[in-house]
N, C-alpha and C positions, 0 to 999 in steps of 0.2 A: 202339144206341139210347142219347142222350145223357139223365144223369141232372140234371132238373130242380129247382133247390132256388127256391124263392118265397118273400120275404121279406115278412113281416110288415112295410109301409114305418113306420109309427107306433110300434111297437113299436123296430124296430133305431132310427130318430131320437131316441126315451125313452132307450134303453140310450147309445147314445152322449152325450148332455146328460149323463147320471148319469157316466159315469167323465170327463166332464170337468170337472163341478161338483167329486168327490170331489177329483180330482188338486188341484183349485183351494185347495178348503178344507184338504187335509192341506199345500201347502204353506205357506197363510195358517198353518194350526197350527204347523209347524216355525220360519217366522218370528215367531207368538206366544211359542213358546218360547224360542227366541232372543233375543226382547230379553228377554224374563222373568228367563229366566238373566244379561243384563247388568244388568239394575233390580237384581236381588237382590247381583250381585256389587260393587256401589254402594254399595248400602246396609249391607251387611256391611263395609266400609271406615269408616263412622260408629263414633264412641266407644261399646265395649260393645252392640253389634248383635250382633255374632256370638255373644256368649255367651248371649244371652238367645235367641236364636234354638235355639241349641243345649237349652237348659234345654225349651223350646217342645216340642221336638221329641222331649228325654226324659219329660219329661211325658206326653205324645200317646202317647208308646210303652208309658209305665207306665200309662197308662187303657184302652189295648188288651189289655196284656196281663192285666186282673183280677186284679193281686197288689196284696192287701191291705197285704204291707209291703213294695214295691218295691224300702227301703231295705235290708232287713234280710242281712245273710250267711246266713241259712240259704236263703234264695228265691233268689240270686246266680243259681245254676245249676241248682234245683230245685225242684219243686213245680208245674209247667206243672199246668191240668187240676185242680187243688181247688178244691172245694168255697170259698169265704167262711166258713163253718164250720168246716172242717178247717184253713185255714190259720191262722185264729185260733188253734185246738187247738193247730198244730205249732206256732205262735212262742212261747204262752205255756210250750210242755214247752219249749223250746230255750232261753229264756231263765232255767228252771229248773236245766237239765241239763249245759247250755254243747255238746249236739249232739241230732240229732235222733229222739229219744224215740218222735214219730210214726210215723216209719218204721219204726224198730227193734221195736214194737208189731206190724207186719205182718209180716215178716219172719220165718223158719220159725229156730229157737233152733238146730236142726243143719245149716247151711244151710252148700254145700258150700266152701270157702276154693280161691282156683287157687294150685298148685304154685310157688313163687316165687323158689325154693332155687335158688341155682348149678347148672351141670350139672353138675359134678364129684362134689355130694353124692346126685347119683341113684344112683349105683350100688354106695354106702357100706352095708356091712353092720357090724354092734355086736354085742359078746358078750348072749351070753345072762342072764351069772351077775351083774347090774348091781345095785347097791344100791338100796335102798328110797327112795319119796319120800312126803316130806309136802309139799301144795302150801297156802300161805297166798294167801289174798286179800284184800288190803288197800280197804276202801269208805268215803265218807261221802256221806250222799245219792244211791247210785247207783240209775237207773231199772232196775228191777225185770229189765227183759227183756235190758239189758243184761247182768247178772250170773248170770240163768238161760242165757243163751249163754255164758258165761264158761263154766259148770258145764258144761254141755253139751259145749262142746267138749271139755274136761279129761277128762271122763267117757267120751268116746269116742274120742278121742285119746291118752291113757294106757294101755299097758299094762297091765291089769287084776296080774298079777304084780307089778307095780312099785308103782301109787299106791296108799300106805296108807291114806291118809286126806286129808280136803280141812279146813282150820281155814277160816275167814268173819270177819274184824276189822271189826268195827262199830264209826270211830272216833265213837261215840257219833250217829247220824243222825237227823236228826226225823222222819223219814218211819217214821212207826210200824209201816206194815206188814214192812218191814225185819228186825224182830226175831225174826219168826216162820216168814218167807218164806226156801227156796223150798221148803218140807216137801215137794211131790214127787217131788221127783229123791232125795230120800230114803229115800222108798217103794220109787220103781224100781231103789232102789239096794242092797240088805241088808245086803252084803258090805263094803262101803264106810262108813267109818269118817267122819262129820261130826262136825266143834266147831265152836261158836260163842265167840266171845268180842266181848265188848260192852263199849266208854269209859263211865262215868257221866258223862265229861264229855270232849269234843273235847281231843285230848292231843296229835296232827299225827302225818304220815305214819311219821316214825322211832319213837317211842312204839310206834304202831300196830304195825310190822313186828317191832319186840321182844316185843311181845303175842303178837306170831305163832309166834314163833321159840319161847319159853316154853311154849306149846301143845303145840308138834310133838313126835315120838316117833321117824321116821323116821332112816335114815339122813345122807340128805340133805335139806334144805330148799328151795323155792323159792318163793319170797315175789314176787307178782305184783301187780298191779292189777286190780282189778276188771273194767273196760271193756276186755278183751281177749277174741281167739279164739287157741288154741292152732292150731297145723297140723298135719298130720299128721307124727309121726318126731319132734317137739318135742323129747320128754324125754330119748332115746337118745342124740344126741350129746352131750347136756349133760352125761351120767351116767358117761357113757364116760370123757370130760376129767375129774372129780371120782375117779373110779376108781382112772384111774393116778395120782393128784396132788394129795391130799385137802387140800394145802394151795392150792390154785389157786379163785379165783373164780370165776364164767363169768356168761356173759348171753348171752340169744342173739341176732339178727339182728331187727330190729323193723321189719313191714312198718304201711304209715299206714291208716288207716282213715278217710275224710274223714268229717270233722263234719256234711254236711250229706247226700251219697249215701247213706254208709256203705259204697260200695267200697273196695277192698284196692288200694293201689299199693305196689307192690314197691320196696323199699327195699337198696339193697347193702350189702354188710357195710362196717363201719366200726369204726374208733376210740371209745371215748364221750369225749369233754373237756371242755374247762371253760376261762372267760380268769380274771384275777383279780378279777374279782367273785361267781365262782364259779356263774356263768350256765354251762348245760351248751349241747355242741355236738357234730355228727359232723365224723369230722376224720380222715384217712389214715391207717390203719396206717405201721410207720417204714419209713425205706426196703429192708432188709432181708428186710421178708414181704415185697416183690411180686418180688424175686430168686428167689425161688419158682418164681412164674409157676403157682399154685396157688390160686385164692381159693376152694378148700374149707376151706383150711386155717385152725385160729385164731389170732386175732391178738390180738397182746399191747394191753392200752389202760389208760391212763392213771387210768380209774376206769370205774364202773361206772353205768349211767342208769335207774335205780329198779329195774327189775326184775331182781332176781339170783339165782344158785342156787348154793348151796355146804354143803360138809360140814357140820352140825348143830354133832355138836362141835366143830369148828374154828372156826367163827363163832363159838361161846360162846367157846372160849379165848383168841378176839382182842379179844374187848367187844363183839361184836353190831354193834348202832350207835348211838351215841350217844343214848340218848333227853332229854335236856335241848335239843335242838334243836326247834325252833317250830315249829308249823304244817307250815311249807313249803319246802324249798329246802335246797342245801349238805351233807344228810345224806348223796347219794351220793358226796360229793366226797370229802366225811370218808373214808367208810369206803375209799375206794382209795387214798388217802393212808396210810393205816393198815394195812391189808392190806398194802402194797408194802412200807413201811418195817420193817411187824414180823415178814416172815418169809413171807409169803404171794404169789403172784401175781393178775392179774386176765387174762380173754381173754374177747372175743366170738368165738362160735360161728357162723360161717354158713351149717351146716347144720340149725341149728335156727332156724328159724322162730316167729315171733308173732305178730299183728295187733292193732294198738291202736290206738283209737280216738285222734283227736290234737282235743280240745277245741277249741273255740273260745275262750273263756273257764272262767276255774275257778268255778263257783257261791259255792263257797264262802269263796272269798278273790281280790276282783274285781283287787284292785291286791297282788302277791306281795312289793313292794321291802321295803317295813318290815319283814317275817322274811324276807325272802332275806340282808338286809342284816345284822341281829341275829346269823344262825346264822354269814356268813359269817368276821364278826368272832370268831363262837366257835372258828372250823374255826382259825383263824389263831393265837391266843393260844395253841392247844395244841399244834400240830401246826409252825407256819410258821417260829419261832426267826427267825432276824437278817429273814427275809422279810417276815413279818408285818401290818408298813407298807404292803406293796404292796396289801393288802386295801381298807387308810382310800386312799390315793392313789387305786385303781378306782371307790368310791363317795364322792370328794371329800369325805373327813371327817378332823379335823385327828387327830394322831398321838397327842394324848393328851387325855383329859374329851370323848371325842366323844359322851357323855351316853345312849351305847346301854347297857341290863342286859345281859351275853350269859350271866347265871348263873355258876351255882357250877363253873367249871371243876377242881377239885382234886380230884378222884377221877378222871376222865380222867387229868388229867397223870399220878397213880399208875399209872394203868395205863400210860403210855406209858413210864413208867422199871420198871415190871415185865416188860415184855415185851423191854424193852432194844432197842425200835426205834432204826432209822439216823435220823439229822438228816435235814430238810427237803432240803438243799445235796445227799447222794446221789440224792433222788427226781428233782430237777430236773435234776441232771447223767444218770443213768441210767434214768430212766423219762420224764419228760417234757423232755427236750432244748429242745423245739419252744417252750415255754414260755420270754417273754425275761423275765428274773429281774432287769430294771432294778435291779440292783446298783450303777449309777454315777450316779442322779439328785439333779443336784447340789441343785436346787430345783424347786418347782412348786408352782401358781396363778395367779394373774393376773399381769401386765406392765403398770405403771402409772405414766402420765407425771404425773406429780406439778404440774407447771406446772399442765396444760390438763386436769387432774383426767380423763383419758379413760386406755383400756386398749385394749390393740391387742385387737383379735377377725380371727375370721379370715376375715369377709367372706363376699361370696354364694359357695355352692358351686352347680352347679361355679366356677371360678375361681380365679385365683390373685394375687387383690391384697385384702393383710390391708388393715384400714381403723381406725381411732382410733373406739371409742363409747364411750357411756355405762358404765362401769362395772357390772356386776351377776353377775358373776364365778362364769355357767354356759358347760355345753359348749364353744361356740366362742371364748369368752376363755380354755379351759383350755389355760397354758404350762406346758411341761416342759422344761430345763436341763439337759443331758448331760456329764456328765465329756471323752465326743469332741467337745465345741463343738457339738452338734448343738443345737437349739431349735426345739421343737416347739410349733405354734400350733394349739388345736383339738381336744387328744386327743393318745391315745397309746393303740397299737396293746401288746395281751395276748402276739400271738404272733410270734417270731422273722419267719415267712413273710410277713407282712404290713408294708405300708409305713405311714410317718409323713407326717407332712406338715412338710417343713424350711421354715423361713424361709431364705430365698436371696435372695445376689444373681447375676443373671441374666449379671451382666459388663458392660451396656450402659452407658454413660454414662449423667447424672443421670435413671436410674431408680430407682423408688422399690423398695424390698425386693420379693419375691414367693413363694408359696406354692408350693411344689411336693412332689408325691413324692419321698421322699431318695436313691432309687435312682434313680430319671429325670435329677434335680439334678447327681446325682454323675456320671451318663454324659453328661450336658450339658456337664461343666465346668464346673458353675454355683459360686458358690461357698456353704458349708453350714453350716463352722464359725466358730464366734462365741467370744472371748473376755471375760467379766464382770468389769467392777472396779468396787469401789466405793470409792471415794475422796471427794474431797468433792463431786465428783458421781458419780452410777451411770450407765454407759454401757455402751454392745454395741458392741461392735469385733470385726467381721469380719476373722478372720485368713485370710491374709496380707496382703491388700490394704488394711487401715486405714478401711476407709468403717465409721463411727460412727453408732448410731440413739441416740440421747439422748430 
């Protein structure tokens, strides 16, 4: 029996009109689309279309997304999901704090850190019989939950046998509650030895850290910042290197703590340095530790990056750290300058761990140049001998009446002929190599064609064709004149590894000079060095080849 199917005829007639209409219209819509897409790619070829389209479109995205301050770094990558209230909240803490306050206000004060240590230091065991610590913490204006997490960690992350006592430096804060705060973890704590010490008046972070160190009682000292979480195993390697070595410095491994999540990224060990403006930076252990083939092991660095820990009295017998330095800046530099020269070494630890928060901005000192600049000049006067200059050369200030105070140096200098430290010349031959010691620079500032009253500058970057402007003798008019003929257009590079930018000629016929990296220059065959004379006219003669820029 054959199976009968009867079609609705009105109905399949309906159903077929509709998916031929459909097909009809979706592909009228792709040819809609189509030319849409050419109208628009038209019109974006108009002056300045594209960009406003674009602005269009970030707008559109910032009114979808309901962030109050679209623009702001703290919202970048977080904050989806608040409140208009709350995000008020968190800008105004952020812009008090220079990170995010808000957050850290939710978040549990013991809250757990991930393991971040190399694998080599996992399975590192420490004596038992380790010397005492006192741990100082350096604050001004810090939010409240930040520094009970500081405490928190310390407190559960220390060996109970080991931390004597916690000091708290209040370089004088207005946050009144500050003064009295965090009397809890006091309570919970009996055994546990707290000092307070308090600035009557803002005296900067090196004062602060002498304040600290004056305090202490311990064995050893470790003079922190405030906006930190300790890891677990912190202290033990630190105490271990101090142990055998009481004249050795240490610091330990510093993981970031973003200003706006407040997650932990792990950070690998490193170097602390510094260029000659005395700007700090991470920088390679020398080539020697990684012959090793061991990155538990410590490594020697050139100085030390605010947080340090070292023998009590050994630091008193070297001068602490300069407290005549301002506010902010250069005191690290100091003191590993000082430590190296006078008898002491310096090593980061990278089995010790830390987590610090890494600001956005400083609260309390929004622009750092003016006392970075002040103190750098101090570090130098005392410390740097025939070097010295190289300070005013890095912050383009003349070599003498540069009109900065850097105070009363003559008690430092005392100390530094009491302790019968090495010259400067030993630090940078055998500690900082890496450091170029522009020893040979014959002149430096601007390059000025006296005719046509212009100064070469060194044009658009990227690029490599210097150009004739207006005189006003920043950044890219800065020239520097090498003893090797070399002439540098633009700057000049802190450290050996890093390249310059030469004036060159390329070889071609009448082209005109050009800018290049000196090591590219040189593997080009380009030509690098220049000959200066001034006669009764001043001219640049490219040796060998004789081509003159007048």
């Amino acid at each position: 029996m054959k199976a009968q199917i009867h079609l609705n005829e009105p109905l399949f007639i309906f159903n077929i009109l509709y998916i031929i209409i459909v097909t009809m219209l979706e592909e009228d819509k792709a040819k809609r689309e189509k030319a849409a897409e050419l109208i628009k790619s038209e019109f974006l070829k108009q002056p300045g279309q594209k960009e406003q389209l674009e602005n269009q479109q970030e707008a559109d995205k910032e009114k979808k997304s309901n962030k109050v301050f679209p623009k702001s770094a703290l919202f970048k990558q977080w904050g989806d999901g608040l409140s208009e209230d709350d995000q008020r909240e968190a800008q105004a803490l952020f812009d008090k704090y220079g990170y995010n306050v808000f957050l850290s206000d939710r978040l549990p004060l013991d809250r757990p850190l991930p393991d971040t240590r190399v694998p080599g230091c996992l399975k590192k065991t420490y004596p038992k019989d380790l010397p005492s610590l006192s741990v100082v913490l350096i604050y001004l204006n810090e939010a409240l939950s930040v520094i009970k997490r500081a405490l928190r960690s310390i407190i559960d992350r220390t060996p109970k046998n080991l931390l004597k006592e916690i000091i708290m430096v209040d370089d004088n804060s207005s946050n009144g509650w500050l003064v009295n705060e965090p009397s809890s973890l006091e309570e919970q704590n009996p055994n546990l030895r707290f000092t307070r010490v308090r600035h009557s008046e803002q005296r900067g972070l090196a004062h602060a850290r002498v304040s600290g160190w004056k305090a202490a009682t311990a064995e050893v000292v470790a003079i922190l910042d405030a906006h930190i979480e300790v890891h677990e195993l912190w202290a033990e390697p630190l105490l271990t290197q101090i142990k055998a070595d009481r004249t050795v410095v240490v610091s330990p491994v510093f993981d970031r703590v973003n200003f706006d999540d407040l997650k932990v990224i792990q950070y690998q060990p490193a170097a602390h340095a510094f260029d000659w403006a005395l700007w700090c930076m991470y920088e390679g252990f020398m080539p020697e530790y990684y012959k090793k083939n061991d990155n538990s092991l410590p490594g020697k660095s050139p100085s030390v990056m605010g947080i340090l820990v070292a023998d009590r009295k050994f630091l008193g017998e070297i001068g602490v750290l300069d407290d005549g330095m301002k506010v902010y800046g250069g005191e690290n530099v100091e003191l590993g300058i000082r430590v190296w020269t006078c008898g002491g070494s310096i090593e980061v630890v990278p089995c010790s761990k830390i987590a610090h928060i890494e600001r956005y901005h400083k609260p309390y000192l929004l622009d750092l140049s003016p006392a970075m600049k002040r103190n750098a000049l101090r570090v130098a006067e005392i410390w740097m001998d025939e070097y010295k200059h190289n300070i005013n050369l890095a912050w383009n200030l003349p070599f003498e009446n540069h009109g900065i105070d850097i105070g009363d140096v003559s008690e430092r200098k005392k100390l530094r002929e009491r302790l019968k430290c090495k010259p400067f010349k030993w630090y940078l031959d055998n500690v900082y190599p890496k450091l170029d010691p522009w020893d040979d620079l014959l002149g430096y500032g601007g390059m000025k064609n006296l005719d046509a009253d212009m100064c070469i500058d060194q044009g658009p970057v990227p690029g490599h064709t210097p150009i004739a402007f207006n005189c006003y003798y920043y950044g890219p008019q800065y020239t520097y004149f090498r003893g090797t003929g070399e002439l540098y257009i633009g700057g000049i590079k802190s450290h050996k590894y890093n390249d310059n930018r030469c004036l060159t000629d390329a070889g071609q016929k009448e082209t005109e000079p050009g800018l290049y990296n000196c090591k590219e220059a040189m593997q080009k065959g380009m030509g690098i060095y220049w000959d200066f004379t001034q006669v009764l006219q001043e001219k640049l003669v490219l040796r060998p080849q004789a081509v003159c820029i007048r």
